[in-house]
C-alpha positions as a LaTeX table, in Angstrom:
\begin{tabular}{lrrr}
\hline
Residue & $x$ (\AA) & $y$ (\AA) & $z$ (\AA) \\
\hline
Unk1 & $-40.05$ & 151.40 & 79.69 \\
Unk2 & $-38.19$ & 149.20 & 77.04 \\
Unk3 & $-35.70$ & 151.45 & 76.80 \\
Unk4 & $-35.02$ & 151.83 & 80.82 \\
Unk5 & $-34.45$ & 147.91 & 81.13 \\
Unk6 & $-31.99$ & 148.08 & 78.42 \\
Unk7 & $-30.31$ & 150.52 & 80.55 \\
Unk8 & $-30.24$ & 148.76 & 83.40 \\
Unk9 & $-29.32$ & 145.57 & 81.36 \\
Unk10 & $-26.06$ & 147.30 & 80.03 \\
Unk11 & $-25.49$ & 148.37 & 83.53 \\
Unk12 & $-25.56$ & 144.91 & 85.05 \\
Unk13 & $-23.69$ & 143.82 & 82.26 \\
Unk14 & $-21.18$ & 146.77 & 82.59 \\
Unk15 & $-20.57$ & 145.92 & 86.02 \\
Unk16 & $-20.51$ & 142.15 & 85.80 \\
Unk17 & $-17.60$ & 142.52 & 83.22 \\
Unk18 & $-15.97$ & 145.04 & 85.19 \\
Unk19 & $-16.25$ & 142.96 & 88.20 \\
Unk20 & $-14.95$ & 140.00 & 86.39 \\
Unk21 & $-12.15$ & 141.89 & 85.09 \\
Unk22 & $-11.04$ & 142.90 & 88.35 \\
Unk23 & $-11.55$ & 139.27 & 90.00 \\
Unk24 & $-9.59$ & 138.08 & 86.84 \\
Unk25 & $-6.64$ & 140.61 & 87.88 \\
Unk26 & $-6.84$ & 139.71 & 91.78 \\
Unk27 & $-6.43$ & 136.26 & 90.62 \\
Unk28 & $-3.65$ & 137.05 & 88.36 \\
Unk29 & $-2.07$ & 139.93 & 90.93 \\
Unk30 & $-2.20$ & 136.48 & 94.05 \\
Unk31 & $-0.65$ & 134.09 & 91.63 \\
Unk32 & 2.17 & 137.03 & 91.26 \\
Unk33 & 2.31 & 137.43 & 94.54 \\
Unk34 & 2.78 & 133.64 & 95.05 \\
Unk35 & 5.19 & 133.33 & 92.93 \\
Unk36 & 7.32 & 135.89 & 94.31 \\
Unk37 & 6.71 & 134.73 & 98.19 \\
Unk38 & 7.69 & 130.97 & 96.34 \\
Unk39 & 11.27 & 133.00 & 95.26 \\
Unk40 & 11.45 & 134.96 & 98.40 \\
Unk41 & 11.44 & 131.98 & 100.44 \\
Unk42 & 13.92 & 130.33 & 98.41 \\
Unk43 & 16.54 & 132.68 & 98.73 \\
Unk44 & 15.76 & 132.89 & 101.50 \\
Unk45 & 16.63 & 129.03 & 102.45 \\
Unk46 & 19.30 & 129.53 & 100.23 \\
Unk47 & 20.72 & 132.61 & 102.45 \\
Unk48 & 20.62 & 130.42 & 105.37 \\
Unk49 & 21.83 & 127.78 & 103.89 \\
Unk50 & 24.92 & 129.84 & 102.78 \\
Unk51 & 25.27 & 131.54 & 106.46 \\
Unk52 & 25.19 & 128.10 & 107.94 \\
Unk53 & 27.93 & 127.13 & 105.17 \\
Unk54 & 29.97 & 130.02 & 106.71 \\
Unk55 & 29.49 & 129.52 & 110.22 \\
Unk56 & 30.23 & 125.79 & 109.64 \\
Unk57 & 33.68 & 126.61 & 107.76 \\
Unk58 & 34.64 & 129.13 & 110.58 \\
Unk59 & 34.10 & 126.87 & 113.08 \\
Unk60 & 36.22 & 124.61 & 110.97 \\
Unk61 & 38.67 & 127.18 & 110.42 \\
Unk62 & 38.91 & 127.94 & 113.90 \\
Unk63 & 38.66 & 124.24 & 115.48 \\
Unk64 & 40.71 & 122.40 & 113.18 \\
Unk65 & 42.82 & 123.84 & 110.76 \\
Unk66 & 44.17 & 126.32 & 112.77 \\
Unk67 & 45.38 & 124.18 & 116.18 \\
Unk68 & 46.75 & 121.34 & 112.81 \\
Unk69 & 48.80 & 124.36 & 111.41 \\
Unk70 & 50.18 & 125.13 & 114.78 \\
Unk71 & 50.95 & 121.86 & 115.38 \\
Unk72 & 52.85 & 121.69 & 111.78 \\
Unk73 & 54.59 & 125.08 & 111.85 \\
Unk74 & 54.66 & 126.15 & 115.69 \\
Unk75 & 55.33 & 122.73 & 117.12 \\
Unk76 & 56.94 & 120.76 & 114.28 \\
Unk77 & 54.81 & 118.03 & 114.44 \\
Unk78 & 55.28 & 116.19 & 111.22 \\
Unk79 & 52.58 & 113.95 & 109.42 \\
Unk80 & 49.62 & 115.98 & 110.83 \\
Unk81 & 47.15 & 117.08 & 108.01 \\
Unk82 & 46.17 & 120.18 & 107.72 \\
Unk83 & 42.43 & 120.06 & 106.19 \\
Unk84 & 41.34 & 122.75 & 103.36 \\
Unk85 & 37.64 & 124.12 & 103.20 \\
Unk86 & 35.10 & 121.79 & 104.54 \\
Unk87 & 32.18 & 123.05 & 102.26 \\
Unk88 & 33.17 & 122.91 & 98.96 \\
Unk89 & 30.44 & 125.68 & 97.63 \\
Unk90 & 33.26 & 127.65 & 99.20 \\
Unk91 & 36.25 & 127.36 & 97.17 \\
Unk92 & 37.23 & 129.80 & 95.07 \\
Unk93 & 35.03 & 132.37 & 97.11 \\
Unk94 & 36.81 & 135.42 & 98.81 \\
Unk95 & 35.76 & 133.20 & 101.86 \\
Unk96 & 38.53 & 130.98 & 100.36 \\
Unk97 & 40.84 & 133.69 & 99.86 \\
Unk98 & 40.99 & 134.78 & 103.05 \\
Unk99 & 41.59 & 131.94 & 104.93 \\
Unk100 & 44.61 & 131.36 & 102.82 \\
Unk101 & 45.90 & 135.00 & 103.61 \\
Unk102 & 45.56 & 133.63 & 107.27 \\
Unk103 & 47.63 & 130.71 & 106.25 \\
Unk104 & 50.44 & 132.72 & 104.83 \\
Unk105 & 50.22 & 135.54 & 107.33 \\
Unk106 & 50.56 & 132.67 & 110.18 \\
Unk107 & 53.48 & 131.07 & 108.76 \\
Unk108 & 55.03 & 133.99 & 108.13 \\
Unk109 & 55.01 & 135.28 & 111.56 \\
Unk110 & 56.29 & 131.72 & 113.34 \\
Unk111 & 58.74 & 131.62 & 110.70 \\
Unk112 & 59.94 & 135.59 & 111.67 \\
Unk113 & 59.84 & 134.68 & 115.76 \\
Unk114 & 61.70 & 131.29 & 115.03 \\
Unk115 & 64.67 & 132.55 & 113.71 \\
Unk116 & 64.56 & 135.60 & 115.95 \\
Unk117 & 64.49 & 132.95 & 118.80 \\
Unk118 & 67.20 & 130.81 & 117.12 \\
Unk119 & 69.48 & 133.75 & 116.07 \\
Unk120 & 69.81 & 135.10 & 119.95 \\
Unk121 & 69.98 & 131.24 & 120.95 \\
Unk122 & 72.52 & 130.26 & 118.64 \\
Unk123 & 74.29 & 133.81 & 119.62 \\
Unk124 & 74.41 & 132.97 & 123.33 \\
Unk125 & 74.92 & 129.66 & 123.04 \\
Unk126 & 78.52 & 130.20 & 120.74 \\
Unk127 & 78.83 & 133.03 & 123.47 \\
Unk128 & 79.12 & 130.69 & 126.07 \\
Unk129 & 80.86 & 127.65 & 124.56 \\
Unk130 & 83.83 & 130.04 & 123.35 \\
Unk131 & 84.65 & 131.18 & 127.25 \\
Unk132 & 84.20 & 127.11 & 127.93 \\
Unk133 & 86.00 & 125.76 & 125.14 \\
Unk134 & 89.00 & 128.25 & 126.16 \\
Unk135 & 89.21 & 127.12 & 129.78 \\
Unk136 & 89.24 & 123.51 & 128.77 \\
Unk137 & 92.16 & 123.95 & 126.40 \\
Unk138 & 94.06 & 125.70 & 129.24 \\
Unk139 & 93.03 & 122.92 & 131.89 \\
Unk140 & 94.45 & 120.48 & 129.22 \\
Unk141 & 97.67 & 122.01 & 128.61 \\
Unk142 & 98.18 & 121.83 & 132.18 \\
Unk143 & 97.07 & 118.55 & 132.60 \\
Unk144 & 99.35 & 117.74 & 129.81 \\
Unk145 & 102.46 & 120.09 & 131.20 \\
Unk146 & 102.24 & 117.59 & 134.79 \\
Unk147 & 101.94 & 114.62 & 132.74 \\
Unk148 & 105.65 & 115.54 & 131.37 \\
Unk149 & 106.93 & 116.59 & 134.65 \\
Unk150 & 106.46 & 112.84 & 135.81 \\
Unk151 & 107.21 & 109.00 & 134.12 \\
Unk152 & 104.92 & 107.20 & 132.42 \\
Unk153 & 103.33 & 104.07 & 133.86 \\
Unk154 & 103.21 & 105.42 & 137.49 \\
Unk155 & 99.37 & 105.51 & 138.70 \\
Unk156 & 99.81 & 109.42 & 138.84 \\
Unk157 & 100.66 & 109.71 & 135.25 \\
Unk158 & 97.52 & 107.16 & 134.64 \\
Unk159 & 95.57 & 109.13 & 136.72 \\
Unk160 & 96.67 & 112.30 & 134.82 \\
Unk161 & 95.56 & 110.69 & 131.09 \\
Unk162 & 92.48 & 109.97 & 132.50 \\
Unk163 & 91.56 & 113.61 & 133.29 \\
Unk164 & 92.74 & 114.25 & 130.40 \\
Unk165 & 90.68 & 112.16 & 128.69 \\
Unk166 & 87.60 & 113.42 & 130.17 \\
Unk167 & 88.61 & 116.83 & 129.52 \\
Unk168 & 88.98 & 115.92 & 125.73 \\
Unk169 & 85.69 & 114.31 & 125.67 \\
Unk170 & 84.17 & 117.47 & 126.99 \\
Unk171 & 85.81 & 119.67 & 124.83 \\
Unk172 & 84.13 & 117.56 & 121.93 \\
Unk173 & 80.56 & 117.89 & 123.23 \\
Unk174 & 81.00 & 121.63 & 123.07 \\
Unk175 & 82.79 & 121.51 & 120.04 \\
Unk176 & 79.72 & 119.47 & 118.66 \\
Unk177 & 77.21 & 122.01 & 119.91 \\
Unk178 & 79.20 & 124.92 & 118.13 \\
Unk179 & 78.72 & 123.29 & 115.10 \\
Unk180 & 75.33 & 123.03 & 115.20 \\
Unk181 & 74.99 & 126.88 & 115.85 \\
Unk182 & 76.79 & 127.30 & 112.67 \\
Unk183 & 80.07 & 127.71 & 114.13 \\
Unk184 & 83.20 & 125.71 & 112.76 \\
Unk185 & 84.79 & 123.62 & 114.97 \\
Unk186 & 86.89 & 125.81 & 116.90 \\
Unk187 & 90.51 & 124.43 & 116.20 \\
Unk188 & 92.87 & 124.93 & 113.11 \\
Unk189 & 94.62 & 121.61 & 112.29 \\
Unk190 & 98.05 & 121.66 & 110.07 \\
Unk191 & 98.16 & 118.62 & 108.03 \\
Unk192 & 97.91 & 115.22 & 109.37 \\
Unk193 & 98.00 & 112.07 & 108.27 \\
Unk194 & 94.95 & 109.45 & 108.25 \\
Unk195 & 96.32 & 107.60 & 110.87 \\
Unk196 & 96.56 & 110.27 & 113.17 \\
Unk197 & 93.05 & 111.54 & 112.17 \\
Unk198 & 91.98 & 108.06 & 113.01 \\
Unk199 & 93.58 & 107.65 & 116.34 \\
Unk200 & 92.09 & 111.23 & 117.68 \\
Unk201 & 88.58 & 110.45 & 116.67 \\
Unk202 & 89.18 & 107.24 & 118.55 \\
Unk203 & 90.78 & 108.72 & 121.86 \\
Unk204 & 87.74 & 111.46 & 122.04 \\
Unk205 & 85.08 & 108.48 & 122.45 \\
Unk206 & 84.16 & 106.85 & 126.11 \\
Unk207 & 84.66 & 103.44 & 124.68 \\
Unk208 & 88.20 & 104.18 & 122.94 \\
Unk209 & 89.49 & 101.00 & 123.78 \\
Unk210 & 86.81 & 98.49 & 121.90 \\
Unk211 & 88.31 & 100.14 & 118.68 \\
Unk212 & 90.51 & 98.28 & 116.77 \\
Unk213 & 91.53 & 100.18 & 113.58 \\
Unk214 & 93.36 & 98.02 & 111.13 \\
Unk215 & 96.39 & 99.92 & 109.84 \\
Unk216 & 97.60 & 99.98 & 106.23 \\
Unk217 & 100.83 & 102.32 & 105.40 \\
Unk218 & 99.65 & 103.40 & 102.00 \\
Unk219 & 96.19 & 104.75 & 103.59 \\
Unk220 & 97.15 & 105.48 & 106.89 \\
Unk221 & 100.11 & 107.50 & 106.01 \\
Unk222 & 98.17 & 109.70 & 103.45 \\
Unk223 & 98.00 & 113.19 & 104.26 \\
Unk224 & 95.15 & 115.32 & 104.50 \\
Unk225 & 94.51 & 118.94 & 104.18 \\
Unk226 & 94.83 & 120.97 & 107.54 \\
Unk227 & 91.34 & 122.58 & 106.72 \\
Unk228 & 89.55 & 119.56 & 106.84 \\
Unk229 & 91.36 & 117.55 & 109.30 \\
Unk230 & 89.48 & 118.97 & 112.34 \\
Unk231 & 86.00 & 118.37 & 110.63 \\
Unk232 & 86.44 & 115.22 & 109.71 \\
Unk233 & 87.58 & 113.80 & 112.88 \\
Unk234 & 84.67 & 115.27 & 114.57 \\
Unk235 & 82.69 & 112.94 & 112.01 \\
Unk236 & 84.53 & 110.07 & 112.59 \\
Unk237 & 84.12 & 110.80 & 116.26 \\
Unk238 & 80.77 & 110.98 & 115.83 \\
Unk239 & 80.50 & 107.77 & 113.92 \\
Unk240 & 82.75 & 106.28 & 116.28 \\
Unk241 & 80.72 & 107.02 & 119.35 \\
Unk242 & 77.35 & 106.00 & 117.76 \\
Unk243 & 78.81 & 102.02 & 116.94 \\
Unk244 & 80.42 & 101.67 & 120.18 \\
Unk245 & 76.78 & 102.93 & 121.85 \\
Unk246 & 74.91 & 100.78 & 120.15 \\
Unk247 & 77.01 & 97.74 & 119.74 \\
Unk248 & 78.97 & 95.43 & 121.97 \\
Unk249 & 82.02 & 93.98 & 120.79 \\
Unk250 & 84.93 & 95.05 & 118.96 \\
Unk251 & 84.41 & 98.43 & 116.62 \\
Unk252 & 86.42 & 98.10 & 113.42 \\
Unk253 & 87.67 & 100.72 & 111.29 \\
Unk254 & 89.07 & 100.08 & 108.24 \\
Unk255 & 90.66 & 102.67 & 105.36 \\
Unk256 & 90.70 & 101.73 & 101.76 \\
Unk257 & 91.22 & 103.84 & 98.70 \\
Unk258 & 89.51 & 104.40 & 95.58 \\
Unk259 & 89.96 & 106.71 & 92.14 \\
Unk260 & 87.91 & 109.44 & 93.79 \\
Unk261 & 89.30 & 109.05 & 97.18 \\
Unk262 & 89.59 & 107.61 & 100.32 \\
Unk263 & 86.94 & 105.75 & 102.27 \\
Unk264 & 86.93 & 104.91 & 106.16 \\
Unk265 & 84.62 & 102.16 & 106.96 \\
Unk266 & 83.40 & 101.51 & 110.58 \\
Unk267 & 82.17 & 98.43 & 111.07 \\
Unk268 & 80.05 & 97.24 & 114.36 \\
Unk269 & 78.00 & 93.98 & 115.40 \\
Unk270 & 75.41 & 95.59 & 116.76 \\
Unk271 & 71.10 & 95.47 & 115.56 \\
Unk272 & 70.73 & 96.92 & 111.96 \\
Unk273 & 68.67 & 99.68 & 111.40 \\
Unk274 & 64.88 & 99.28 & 109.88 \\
Unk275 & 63.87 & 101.47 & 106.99 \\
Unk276 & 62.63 & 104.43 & 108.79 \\
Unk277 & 65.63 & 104.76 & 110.93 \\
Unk278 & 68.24 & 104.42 & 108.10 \\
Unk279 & 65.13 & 107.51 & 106.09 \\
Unk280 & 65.68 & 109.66 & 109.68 \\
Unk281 & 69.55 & 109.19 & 109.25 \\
Unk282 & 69.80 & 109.76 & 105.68 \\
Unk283 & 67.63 & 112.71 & 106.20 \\
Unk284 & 69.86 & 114.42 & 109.08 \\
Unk285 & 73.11 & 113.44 & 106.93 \\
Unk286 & 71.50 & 115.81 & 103.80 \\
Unk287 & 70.77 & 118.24 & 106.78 \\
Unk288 & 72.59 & 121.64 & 105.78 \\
Unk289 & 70.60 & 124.43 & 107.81 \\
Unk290 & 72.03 & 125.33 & 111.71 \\
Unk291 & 70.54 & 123.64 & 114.07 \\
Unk292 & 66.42 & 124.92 & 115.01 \\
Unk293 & 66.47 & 125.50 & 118.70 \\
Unk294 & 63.10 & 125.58 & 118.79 \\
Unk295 & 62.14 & 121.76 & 117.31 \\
Unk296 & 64.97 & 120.13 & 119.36 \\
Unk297 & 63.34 & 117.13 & 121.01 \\
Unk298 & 66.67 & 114.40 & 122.12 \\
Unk299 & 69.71 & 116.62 & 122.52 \\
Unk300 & 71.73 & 112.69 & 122.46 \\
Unk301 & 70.94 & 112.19 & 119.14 \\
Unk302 & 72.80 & 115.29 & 117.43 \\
Unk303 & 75.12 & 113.10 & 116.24 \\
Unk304 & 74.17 & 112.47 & 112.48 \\
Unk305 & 73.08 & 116.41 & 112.62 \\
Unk306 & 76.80 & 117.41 & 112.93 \\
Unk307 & 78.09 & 115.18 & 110.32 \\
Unk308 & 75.41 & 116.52 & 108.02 \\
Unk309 & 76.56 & 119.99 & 108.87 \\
Unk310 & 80.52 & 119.40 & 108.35 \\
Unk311 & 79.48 & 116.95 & 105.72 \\
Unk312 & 78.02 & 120.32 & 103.17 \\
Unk313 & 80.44 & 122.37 & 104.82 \\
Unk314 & 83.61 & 120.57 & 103.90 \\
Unk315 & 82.81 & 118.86 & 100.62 \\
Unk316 & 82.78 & 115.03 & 102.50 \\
Unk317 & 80.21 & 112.14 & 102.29 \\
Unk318 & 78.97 & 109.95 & 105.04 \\
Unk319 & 76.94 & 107.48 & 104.56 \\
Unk320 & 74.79 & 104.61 & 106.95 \\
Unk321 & 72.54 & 102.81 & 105.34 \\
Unk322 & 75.01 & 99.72 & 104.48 \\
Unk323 & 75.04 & 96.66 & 106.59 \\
Unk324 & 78.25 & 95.31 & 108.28 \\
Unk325 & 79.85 & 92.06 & 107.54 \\
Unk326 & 79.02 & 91.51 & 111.69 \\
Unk327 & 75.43 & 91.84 & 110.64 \\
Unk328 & 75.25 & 95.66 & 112.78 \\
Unk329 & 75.55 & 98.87 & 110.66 \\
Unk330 & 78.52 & 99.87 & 108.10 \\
Unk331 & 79.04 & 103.71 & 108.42 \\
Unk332 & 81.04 & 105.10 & 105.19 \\
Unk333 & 83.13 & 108.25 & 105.33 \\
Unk334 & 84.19 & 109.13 & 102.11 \\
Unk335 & 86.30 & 112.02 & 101.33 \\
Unk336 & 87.10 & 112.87 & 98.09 \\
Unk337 & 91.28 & 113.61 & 96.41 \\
Unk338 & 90.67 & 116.91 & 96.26 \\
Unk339 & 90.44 & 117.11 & 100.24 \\
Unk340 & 94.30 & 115.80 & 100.51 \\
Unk341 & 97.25 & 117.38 & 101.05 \\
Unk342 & 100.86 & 117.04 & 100.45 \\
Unk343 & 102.32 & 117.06 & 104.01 \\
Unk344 & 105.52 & 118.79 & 105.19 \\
Unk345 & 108.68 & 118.98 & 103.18 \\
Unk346 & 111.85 & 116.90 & 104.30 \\
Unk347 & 113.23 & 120.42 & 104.51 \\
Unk348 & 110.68 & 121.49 & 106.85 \\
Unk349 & 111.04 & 118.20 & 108.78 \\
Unk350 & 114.58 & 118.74 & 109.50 \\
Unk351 & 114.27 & 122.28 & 110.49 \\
Unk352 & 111.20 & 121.35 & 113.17 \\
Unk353 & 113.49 & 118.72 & 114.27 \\
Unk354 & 116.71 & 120.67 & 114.92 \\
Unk355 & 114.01 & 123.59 & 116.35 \\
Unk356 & 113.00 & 120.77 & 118.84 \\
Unk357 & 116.35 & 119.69 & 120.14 \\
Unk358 & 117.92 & 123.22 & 120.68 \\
Unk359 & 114.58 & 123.94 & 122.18 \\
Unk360 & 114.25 & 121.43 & 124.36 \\
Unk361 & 118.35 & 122.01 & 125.56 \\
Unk362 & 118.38 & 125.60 & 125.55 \\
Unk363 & 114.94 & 127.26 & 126.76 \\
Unk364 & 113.68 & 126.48 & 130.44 \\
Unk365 & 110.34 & 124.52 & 130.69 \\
Unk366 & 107.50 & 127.18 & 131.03 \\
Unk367 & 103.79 & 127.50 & 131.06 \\
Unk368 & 102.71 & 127.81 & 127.51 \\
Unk369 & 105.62 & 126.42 & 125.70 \\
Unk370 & 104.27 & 122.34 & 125.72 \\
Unk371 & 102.64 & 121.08 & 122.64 \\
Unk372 & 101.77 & 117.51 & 122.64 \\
Unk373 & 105.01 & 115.74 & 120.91 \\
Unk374 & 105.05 & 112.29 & 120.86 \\
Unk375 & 108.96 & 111.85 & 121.90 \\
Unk376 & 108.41 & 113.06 & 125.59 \\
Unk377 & 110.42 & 116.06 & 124.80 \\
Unk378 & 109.68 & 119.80 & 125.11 \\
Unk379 & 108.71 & 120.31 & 121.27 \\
Unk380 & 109.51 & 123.94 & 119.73 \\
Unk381 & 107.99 & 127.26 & 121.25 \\
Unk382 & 104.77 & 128.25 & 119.71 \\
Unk383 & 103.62 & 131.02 & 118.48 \\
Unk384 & 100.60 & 133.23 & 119.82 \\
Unk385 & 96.85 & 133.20 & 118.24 \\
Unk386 & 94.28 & 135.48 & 118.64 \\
Unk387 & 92.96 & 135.70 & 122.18 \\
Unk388 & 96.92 & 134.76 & 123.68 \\
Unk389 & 96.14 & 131.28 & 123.09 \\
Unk390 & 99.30 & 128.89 & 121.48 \\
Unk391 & 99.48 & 128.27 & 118.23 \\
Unk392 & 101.91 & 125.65 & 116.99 \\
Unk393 & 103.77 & 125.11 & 114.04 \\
Unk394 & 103.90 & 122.53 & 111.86 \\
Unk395 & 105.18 & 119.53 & 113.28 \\
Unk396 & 107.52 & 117.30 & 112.33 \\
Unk397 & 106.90 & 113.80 & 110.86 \\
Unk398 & 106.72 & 110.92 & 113.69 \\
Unk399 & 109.86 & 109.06 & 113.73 \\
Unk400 & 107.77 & 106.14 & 115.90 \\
Unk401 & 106.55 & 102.97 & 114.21 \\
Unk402 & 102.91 & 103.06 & 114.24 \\
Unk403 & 100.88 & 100.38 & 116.23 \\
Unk404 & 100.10 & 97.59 & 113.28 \\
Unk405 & 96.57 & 97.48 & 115.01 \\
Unk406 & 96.00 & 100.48 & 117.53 \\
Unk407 & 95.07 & 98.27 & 120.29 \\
Unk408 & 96.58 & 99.43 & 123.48 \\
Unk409 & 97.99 & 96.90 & 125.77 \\
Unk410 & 96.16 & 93.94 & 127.18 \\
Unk411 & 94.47 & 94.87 & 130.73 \\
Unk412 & 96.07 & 92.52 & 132.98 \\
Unk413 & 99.56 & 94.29 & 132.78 \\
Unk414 & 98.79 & 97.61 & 134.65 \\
Unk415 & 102.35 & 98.65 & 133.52 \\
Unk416 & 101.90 & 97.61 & 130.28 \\
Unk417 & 98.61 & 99.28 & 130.01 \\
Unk418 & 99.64 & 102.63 & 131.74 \\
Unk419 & 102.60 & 103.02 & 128.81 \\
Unk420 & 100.21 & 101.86 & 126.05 \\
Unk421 & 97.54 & 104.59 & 127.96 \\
Unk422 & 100.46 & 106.97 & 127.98 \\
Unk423 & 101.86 & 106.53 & 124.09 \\
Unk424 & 98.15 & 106.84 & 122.84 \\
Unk425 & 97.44 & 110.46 & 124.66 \\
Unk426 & 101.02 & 110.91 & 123.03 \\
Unk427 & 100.14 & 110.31 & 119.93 \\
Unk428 & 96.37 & 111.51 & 120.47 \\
Unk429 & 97.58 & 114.79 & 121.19 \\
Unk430 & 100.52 & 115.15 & 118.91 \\
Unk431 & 97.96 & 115.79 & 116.08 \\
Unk432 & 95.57 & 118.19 & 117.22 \\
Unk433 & 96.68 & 121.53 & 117.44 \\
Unk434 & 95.05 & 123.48 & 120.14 \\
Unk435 & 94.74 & 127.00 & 119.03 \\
Unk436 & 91.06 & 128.65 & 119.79 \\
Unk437 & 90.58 & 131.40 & 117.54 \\
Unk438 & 87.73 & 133.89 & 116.70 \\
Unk439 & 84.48 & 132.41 & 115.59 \\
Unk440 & 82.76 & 132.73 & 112.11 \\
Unk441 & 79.36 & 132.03 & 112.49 \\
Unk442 & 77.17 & 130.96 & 109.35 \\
Unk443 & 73.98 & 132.87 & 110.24 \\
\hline
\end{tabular}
């Protein structure tokens, strides 16, 4: 009997410990079980958090910096941020990475279809300004051609320079426009003098006659270098038009020179310009690149954009930031010794001038044969350019005193002021040269 309870005894103890052993591990095996639902969940909240990290930077992506980079590369908008990641768990993530791929891969492309654009633009545009260009040379010889066929000071011969004034200012707004497709000018100058450059820049303007140029003989009768002459009277044109546009009042220009060259100030007395104008100007006078098409926004104010262009072409300076001593803005030209030429021998002089008189008494007056001489005599035949267009010699020295001042004759003398008209389209014309040849674009 003893020995059965003992039994039983071991049995309930057996079975106690067992069961405590296996309530100890279900304990245990819970708190395990806890612990790794406790981890699950975190990662879980973790996971979301990182999905709602990514859905909240490809919204951002997609919302923001995307329409910002159009707006910088696409539009040319300028001063518009373009934001980076907006969670900053993010950086450095292939996340990261591949929104910059976008970046590049966007610019790339509007970079590629911009210049594609601008190429066939620029090519059209030269296309088109060549076939113009031409037909206004031709309608100015023949303006020109009449204007000899009748006396000067008669309201038909006034009537005559001012088509032919018009016609000269047109043939600079294309000639403008060429340059800022990377064409050169158009024309092939032989030397002139600084005078002469002067007094073309100044008869290509609306306004010619509110510029007074003050005349010295050891600057104005310096000679520059055929190559350079046309671009830098389209500068000074340029410069010339801007302070008669935005001043009132006499224009002055002024040449002085220096060790490393010439300068030609132009003066006005009109408002100054504040600091971010004069940082615009400055920055479209560095400007060496063609003209973008495809950022263009005000076509009228191209002007500093072509000086920039001839400016890196040509080896000149120009530069506005100065004030006047009329309190408006001092433009600068400055072109350098190296940029001036020698002129034409007395030997050559003599020979153009003998050319000219048995010229002008042996060979009938025909279409084609008038280049602009300043005597009023049919100068020497010229030779033919590419395209059958004239191409003159060089031309002889003036044998005229130049104008102390360049200011034509007072208005209230329509005589007077018909001959002054009629010896500055003379003398306008005398130095250009107006042979169109084939164009070398820069692209």
């Amino acid at each position: 009997m003893l020995d059965s309870q003992m039994t039983v005894t071991a049995l309930l103890g057996a079975g106690l410990v067992a069961t405590s052993a296996g309530l100890i591990a279900q304990t245990r095996s819970k708190r395990a079980l806890a612990v790794r639902g406790a981890s699950a969940e975190k990662q879980r909240d973790a996971a979301a958090a990182h999905v709602a990290a990514l859905e909240t930077e490809v919204r951002q992506f997609a919302e923001v910096t995307m329409p910002a980079l159009v707006d910088v590369l696409a539009r040319g908008y300028r001063g518009v941020p373009v934001p980076g990641l907006h969670q900053e768990q993010l950086v450095g993530t292939p996340v990261d990475l591949a929104h910059q791929a976008v970046r590049r891969i966007l610019q790339e492309a509007v970079a590629v279809t911009r210049e594609r654009i601008g190429r066939a633009a620029r090519s059209s545009v030269r296309d088109i300004i060549d076939e113009a260009q031409t037909r206004l040379h031709r309608c100015q010889m023949s303006v020109l051609q009449e204007m000899e066929r009748h006396p000067d000071g008669t309201a038909y011969h006034q009537s005559l320079m001012n088509f032919d004034h018009l016609v000269t200012q047109a043939l600079h707004t294309l000639q403008r426009t060429r340059i800022l497709t990377g064409s050169w000018p158009g024309l092939q100058r032989a030397d002139c003098t600084v005078r002469e450059v002067v007094e073309s820049a100044r008869g290509r303007i609306s306004d010619y006659l509110r510029v007074s140029y003050t005349y010295e003989p050891g600057t104005g009768e310096a000679w520059l270098e055929g190559r350079v002459v046309e671009p830098i009277t389209v500068a000074l044109t340029e410069l010339l038009s801007n302070a008669t546009a935005y001043s009132e009042g006499k224009v002055y220009v002024e040449v002085q020179a220096f060790q490393t060259g010439f300068c030609v100030f132009v003066d006005d007395g009109g408002l100054s310009m504040n600091g971010f104008q004069r940082e615009e100007a400055a920055r479209q006078l560095a400007q060496r690149e063609v003209l973008d098409v495809t950022t263009v926004r005000d076509t009228g104010q191209l002007g500093f954009a072509v000086i920039g262009r001839l400016a890196s072409e040509y080896g000149f300076v120009t530069d506005v930031t100065s004030t006047s001593p009329q309190g408006g803005v001092r433009a600068v030209l400055r072109i350098p010794r190296e940029l001036f030429g020698h002129g034409p021998s007395d030997a050559e002089i003599q020979a153009e001038r003998h050319a000219a008189m048995a010229h002008t008494t042996e060979a009938p007056f025909t279409e084609g044969s008038l280049s602009h001489g300043g005597d009023g005599r049919t100068p020497p035949a010229e030779t033919t350019g590419p395209g059958g267009l004239p191409k003159r010699r060089r031309r002889a020295a003036r044998t005229a005193e130049p104008a102390r001042d360049g200011v034509p004759a007072p208005a209230d003398d329509p005589d007077a002021l018909s001959a002054g008209l009629a010896h500055l389209g003379r003398t306008i014309h005398d130095t250009e040269q107006h042979a169109f040849e084939g164009d070398q674009p820069h692209d």
